[in-house]
C-alpha positions as CSV (number, residue, x, y, z in Angstrom):
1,X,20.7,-10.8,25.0
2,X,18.3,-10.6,22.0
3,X,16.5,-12.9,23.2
4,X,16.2,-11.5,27.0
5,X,14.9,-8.6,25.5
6,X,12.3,-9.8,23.0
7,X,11.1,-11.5,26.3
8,X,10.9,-8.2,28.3
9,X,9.3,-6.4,25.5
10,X,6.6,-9.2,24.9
11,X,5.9,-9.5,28.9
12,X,5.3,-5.6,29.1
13,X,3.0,-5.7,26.2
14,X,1.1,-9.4,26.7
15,X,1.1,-7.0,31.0
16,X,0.1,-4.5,29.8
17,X,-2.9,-6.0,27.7
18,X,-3.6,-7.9,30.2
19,X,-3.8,-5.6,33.0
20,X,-1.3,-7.2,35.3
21,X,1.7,-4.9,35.1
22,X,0.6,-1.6,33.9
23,X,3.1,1.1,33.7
24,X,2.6,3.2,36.9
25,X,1.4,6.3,35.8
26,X,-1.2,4.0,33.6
27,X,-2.3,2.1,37.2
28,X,-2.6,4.9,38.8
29,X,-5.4,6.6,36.6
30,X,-7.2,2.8,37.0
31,X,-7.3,3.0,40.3
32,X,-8.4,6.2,40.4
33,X,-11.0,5.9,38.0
34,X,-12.6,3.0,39.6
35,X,-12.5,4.6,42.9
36,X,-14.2,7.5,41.6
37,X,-16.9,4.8,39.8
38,X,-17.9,3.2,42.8
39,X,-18.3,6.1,44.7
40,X,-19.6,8.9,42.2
41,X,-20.9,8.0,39.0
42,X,-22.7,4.6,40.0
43,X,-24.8,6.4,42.7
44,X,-25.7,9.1,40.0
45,X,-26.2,7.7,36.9
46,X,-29.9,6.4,36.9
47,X,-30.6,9.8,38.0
48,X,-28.9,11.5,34.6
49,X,-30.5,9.1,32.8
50,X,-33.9,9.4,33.9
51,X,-33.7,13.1,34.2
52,X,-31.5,12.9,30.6
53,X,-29.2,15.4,32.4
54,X,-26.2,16.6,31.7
55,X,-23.4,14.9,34.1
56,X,-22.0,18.7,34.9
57,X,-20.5,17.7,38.1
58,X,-18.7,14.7,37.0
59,X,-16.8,16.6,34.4
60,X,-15.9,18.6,36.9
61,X,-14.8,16.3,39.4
62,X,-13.0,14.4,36.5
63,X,-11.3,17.8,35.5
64,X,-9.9,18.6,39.1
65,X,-8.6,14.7,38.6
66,X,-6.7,15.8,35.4
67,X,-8.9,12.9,33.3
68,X,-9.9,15.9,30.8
69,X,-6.0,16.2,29.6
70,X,-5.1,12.4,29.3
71,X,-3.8,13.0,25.8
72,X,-2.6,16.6,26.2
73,X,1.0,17.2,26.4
74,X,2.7,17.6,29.9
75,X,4.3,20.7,28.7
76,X,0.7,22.4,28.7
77,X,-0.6,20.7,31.6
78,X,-1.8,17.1,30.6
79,X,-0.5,13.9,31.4
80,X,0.4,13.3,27.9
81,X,-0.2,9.6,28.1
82,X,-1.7,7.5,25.2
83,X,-4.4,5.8,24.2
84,X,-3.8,2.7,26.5
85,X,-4.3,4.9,29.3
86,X,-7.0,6.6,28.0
87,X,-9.1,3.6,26.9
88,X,-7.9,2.0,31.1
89,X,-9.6,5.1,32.3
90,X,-12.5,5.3,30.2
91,X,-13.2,1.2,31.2
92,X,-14.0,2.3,34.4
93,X,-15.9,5.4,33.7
94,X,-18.1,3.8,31.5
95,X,-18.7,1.0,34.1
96,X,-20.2,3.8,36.2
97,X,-21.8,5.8,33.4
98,X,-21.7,5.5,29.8
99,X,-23.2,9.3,29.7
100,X,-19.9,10.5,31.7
101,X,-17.6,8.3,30.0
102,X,-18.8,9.2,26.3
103,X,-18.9,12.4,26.8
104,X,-14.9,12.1,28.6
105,X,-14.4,10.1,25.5
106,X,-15.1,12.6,23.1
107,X,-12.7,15.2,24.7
108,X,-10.0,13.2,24.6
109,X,-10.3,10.7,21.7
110,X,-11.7,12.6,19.0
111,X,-10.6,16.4,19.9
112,X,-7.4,16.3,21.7
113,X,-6.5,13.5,19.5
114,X,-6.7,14.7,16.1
115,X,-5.1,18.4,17.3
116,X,-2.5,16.4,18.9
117,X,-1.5,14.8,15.2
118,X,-2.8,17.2,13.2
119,X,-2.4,20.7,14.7
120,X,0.1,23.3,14.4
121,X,2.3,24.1,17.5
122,X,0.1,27.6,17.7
123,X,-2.9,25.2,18.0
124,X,-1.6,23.6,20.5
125,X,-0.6,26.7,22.9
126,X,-4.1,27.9,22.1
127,X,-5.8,25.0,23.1
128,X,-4.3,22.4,25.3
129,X,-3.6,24.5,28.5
130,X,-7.5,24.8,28.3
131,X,-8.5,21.5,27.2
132,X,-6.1,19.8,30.0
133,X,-7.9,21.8,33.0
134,X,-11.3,21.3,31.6
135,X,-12.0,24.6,31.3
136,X,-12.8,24.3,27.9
137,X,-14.7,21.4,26.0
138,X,-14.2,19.4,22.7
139,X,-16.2,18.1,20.8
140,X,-16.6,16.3,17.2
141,X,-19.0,17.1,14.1
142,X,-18.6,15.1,11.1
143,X,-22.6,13.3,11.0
144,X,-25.3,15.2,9.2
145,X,-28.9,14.7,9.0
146,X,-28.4,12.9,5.5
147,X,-24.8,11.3,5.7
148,X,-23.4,9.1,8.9
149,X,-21.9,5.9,7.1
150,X,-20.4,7.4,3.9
151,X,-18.3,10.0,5.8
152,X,-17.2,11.5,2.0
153,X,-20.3,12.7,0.9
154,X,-20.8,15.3,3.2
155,X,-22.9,18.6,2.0
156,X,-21.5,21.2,4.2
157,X,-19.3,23.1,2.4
158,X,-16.6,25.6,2.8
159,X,-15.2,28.6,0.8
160,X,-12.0,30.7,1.0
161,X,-12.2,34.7,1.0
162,X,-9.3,35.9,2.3
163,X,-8.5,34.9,5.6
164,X,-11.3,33.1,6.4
165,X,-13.5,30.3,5.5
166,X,-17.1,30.6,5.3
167,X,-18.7,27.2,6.2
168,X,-22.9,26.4,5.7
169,X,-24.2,23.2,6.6
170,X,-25.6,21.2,9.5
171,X,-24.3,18.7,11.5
172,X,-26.8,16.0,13.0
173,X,-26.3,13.9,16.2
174,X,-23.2,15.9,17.7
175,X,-21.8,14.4,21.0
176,X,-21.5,17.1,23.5
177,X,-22.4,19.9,20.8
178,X,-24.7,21.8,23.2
179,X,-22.0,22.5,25.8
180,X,-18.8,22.0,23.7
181,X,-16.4,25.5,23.4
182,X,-14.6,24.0,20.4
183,X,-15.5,21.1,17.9
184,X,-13.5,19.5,15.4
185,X,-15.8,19.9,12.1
186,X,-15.7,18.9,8.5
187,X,-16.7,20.3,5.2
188,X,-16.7,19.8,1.1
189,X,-14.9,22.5,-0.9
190,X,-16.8,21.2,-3.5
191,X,-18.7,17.4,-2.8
192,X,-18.2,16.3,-6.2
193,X,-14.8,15.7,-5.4
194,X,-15.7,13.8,-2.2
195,X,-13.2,12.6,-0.2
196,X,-10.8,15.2,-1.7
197,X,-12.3,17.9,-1.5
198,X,-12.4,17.7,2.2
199,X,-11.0,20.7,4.5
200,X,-11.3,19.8,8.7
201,X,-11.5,23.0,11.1
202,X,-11.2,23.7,14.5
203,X,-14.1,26.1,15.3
204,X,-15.7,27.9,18.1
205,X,-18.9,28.5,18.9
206,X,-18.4,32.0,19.9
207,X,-17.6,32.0,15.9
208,X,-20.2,34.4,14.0
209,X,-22.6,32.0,12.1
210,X,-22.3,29.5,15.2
211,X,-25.6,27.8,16.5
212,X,-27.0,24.9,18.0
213,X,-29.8,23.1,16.8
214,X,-32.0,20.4,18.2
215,X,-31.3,18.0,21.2
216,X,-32.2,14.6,20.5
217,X,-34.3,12.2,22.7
218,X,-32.6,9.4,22.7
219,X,-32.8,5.6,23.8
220,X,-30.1,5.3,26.0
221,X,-27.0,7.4,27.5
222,X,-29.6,10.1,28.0
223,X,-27.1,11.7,29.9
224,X,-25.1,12.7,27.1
225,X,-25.9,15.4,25.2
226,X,-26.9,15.3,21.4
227,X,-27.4,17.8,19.4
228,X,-27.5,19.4,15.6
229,X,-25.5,22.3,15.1
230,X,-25.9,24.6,12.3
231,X,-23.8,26.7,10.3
232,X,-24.9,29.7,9.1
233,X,-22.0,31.7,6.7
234,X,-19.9,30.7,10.1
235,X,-16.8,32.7,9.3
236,X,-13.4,30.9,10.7
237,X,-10.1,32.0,10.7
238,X,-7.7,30.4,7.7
239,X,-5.3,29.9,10.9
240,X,-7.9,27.3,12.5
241,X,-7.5,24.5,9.2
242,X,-6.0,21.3,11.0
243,X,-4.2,19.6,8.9
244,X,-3.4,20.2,5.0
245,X,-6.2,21.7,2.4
246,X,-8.1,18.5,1.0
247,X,-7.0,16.6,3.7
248,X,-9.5,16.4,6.1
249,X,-10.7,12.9,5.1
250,X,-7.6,11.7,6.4
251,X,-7.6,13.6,9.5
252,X,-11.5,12.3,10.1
253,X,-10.5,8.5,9.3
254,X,-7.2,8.6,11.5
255,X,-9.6,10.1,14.0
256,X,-12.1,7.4,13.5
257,X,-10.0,4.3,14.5
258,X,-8.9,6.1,17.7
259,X,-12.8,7.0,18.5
260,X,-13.6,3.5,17.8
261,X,-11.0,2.5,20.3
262,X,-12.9,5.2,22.8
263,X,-16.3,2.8,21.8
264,X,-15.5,-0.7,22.6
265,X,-13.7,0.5,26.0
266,X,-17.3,1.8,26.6
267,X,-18.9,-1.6,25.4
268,X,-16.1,-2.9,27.5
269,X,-16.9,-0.9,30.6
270,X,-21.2,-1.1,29.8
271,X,-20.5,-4.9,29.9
272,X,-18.2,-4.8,33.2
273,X,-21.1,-3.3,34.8
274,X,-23.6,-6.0,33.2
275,X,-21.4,-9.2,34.9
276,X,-21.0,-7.2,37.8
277,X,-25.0,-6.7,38.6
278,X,-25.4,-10.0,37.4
279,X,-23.1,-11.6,40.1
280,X,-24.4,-9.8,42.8
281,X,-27.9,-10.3,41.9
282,X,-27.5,-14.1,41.4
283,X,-25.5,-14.2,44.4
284,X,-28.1,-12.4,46.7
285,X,-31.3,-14.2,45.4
286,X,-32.6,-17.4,46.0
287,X,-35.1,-19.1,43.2
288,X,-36.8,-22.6,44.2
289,X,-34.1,-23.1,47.9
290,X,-30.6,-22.0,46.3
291,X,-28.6,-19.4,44.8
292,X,-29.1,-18.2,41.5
293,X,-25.9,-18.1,41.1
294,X,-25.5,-22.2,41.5
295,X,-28.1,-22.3,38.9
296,X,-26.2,-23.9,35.7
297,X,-28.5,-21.7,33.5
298,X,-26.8,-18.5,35.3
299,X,-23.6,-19.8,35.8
300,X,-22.8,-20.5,32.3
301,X,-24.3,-16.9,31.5
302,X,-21.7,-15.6,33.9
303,X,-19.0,-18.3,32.4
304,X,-20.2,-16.5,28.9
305,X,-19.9,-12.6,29.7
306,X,-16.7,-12.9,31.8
307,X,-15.1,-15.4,28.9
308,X,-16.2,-12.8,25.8
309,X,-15.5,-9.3,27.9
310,X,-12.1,-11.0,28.6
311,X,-11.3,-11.4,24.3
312,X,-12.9,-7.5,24.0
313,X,-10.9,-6.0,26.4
314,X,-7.6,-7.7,25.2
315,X,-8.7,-6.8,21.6
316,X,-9.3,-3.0,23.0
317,X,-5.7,-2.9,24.5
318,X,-4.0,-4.4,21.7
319,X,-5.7,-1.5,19.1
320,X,-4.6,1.0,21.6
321,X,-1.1,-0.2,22.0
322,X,-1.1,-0.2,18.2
323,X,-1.9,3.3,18.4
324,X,0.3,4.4,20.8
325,X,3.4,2.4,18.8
326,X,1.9,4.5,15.3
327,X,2.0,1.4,13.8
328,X,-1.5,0.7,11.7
329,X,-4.4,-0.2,13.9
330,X,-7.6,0.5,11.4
331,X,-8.5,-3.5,11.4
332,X,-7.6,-4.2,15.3
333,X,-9.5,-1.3,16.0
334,X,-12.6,-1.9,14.2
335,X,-12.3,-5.7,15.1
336,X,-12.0,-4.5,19.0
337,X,-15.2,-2.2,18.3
338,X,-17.3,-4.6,16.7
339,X,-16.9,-7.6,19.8
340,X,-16.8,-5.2,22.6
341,X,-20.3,-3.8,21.0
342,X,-21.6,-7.5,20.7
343,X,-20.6,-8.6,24.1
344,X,-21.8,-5.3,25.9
345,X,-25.5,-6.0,24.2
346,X,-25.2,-9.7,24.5
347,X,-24.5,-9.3,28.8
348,X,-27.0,-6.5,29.4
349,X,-29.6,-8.9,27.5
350,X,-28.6,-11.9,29.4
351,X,-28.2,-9.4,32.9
352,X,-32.0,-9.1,32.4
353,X,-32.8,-12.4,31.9
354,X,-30.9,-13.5,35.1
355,X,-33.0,-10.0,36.7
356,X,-36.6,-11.6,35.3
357,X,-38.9,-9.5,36.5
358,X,-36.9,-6.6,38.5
359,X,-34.7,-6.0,35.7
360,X,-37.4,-4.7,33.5
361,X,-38.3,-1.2,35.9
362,X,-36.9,1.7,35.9
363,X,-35.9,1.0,39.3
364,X,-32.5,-1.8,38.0
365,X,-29.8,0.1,36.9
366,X,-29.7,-3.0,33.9
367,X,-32.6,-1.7,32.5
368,X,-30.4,1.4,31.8
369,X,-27.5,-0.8,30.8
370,X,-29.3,-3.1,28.1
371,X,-30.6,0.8,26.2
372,X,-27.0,2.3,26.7
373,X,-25.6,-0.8,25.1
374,X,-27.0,-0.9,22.0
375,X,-25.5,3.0,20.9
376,X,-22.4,1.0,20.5
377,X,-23.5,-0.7,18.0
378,X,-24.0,2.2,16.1
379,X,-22.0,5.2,16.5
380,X,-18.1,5.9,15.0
381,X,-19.5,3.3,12.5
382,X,-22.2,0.8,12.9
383,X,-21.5,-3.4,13.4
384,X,-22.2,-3.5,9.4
385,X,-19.7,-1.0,8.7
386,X,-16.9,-2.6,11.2
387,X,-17.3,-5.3,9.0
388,X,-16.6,-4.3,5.8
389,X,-13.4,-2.4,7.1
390,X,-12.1,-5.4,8.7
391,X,-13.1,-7.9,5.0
392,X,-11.1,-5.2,3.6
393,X,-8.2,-5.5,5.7
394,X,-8.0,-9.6,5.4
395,X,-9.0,-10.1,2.1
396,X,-6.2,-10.9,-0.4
397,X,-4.6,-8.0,-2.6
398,X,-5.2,-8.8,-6.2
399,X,-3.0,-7.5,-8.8
């Protein structure tokens, strides 16, 4: 009997990593989301990029489809599914558009995730019914203009007086901060004491103090907006602390390893989209009597991307499962985000290749793929930076 059900729990798990027997609810959203792909966000997104527009309408659409609540508790209106399902979803968003899918990403993995673990049940009420419908939007500030890698020594500080806290600082590069009704933020009671001294908040931006700074021009997923925001003696309620005093470093770390799930299903879906233009193209063009595609040069490009997306996405699912078990996922996480990121810039530079000359304009949607690819790399922790937490991880304790 043991044994009968080791092997049902390691089919459902090895099935659901896979792909090939998601739980229902978890199929469902797949289907959905690819459907809604194909038909909406693939037609649009070269226009929201070269316009760097605001995908408005697809957060809509996604709203009315219940993808804004993924992680919000049924009993307030969400699906309250898990990170496998959100990172399932967010494959084939990104597929279509990376500016959509980061900016669905955020929402859901870095605000509705750390007020899910982290809030108090009056957070909660105040919050999810709102979040879930997608009337309201979340967002996530812990960058400043100084400090992205060395999330400790943030200079925005905070300071009690009565039943408030008074927060001045700015944060830099801010991920739907233009359009965002609430944002997960970060600041030092005093930054001497770094990582301890750390208090995370739960503002608004109808908060006194409250402004937005800058929009960025960016490389790629110019559809997503980017921002500074500053604060300005921004005055917020005692009762909007998430978490414990000098606790927010842990709230922003357990955070991180669920964003960087959020990434490398991103890189995941950016490189879908990279083998998916690449097949078509190669089958559809002829160079010198036959196929591309029977080419061995393309071929084993093909052979390449499919073979490496494969080990990403299974890495991706496994972090997320992780997650969703609360058993420790911080190296599977950063290992998932580091070869998703490699393989999404790897297949949007050998897309091109296989596009020669009509991959270059602004015409090929893999011109768009190969700059959105490379903010994976880079943001919720750079390649350089997965690396050290994962040496950390597999290196041997000394006494």
């Amino acid at each position: 009997m043991l044994e009968e059900s080791m092997s049902e729990d390691f089919e459902g798990l090895l099935g659901a990593m896979l792909g090939t027997s998601l739980p229902e609810k978890h199929r469902e959203l797949q289907e959905i989301a690819h459907e809604f792909a194909n038909e909406v966000l693939i037609p649009a997104a070269d226009r929201h990029d070269r316009e760097e527009s605001y995908p408005a309408q697809n957060m809509a659409r996604l709203a009315k489809l219940g993808f804004m609540g993924i992680l919000a508790p049924s009993k307030f209106g969400g699906f309250g599914l898990g990170n496998l399902a959100l990172s399932v979803a967010l494959e084939e968003i990104n597929r279509g558009c990376a500016s959509t899918g980061v900016t669905l990403s955020v929402h859901n993995s870095l605000f509705s995730s750390p007020l899910l673990h982290f809030g108090s049940e009056e957070q909660h009420a105040r919050y999810f019914p709102s979040l879930a419908s997608g009337e309201i939007l979340g967002a996530y500030a812990i960058t400043e203009p100084d400090h992205g890698s060395d999330a400790a020594a943030i200079e925005t500080t905070c300071r009690r007086e009565g039943d408030e806290w008074i927060l001045n600082g700015t944060k830099a590069w801010i991920t739907n901060g233009s359009y965002a009704d609430v944002i997960v933020t970060f600041a030092t009671m005093d930054p001497s004491l770094r990582a301890g001294g750390i208090n995370a908040f739960v503002i608004e931006k109808s908060m006194p103090g409250f402004s937005v700074g800058k929009k960025e021009k960016k490389l790629g997923i110019r559809g997503s907006d980017t921002v500074q925001l500053i604060f300005d003696e921004l005055r917020v309620p005692a009762q909007n602390l998430l978490g414990e005093e000098g606790h927010g470093f842990k709230v922003a770390m357990h955070t991180l390893d669920g964003g960087r799930i959020g990434i490398a299903t991103q890189a995941n879906g950016i490189a879908q989209a990279c083998l998916d233009e690449t097949i078509n193209f190669s089958e559809s063009h002829q160079m010198f009597g036959r196929k591309l595609a029977d080419n061995q040069l393309v071929s084993h490009k093909i052979a390449e991307m499919a073979t490496r997306l494969e080990g990403a996405r299974l890495m991706t699912r496994k972090a997320a499962i992780l997650k969703d078990l609360g058993l420790p996922h911080s190296k599977e996480a950063s290992m998932a985000k580091l070869s998703a990121a490699e393989i999404a810039n790897d297949a949007a530079r050998m897309a091109l290749e296989v596009h020669g000359g009509m991959g270059i304009g602004r015409q090929s949607s893999v011109e768009r793929l190969f700059r959105d690819a490379k903010i994976t790399e880079i943001y919720e922790g750079t390649s350089q930076i997965q690396r050290l937490v994962i040496a950390r991880h597999v290196r041997p304790v000394r006494g």
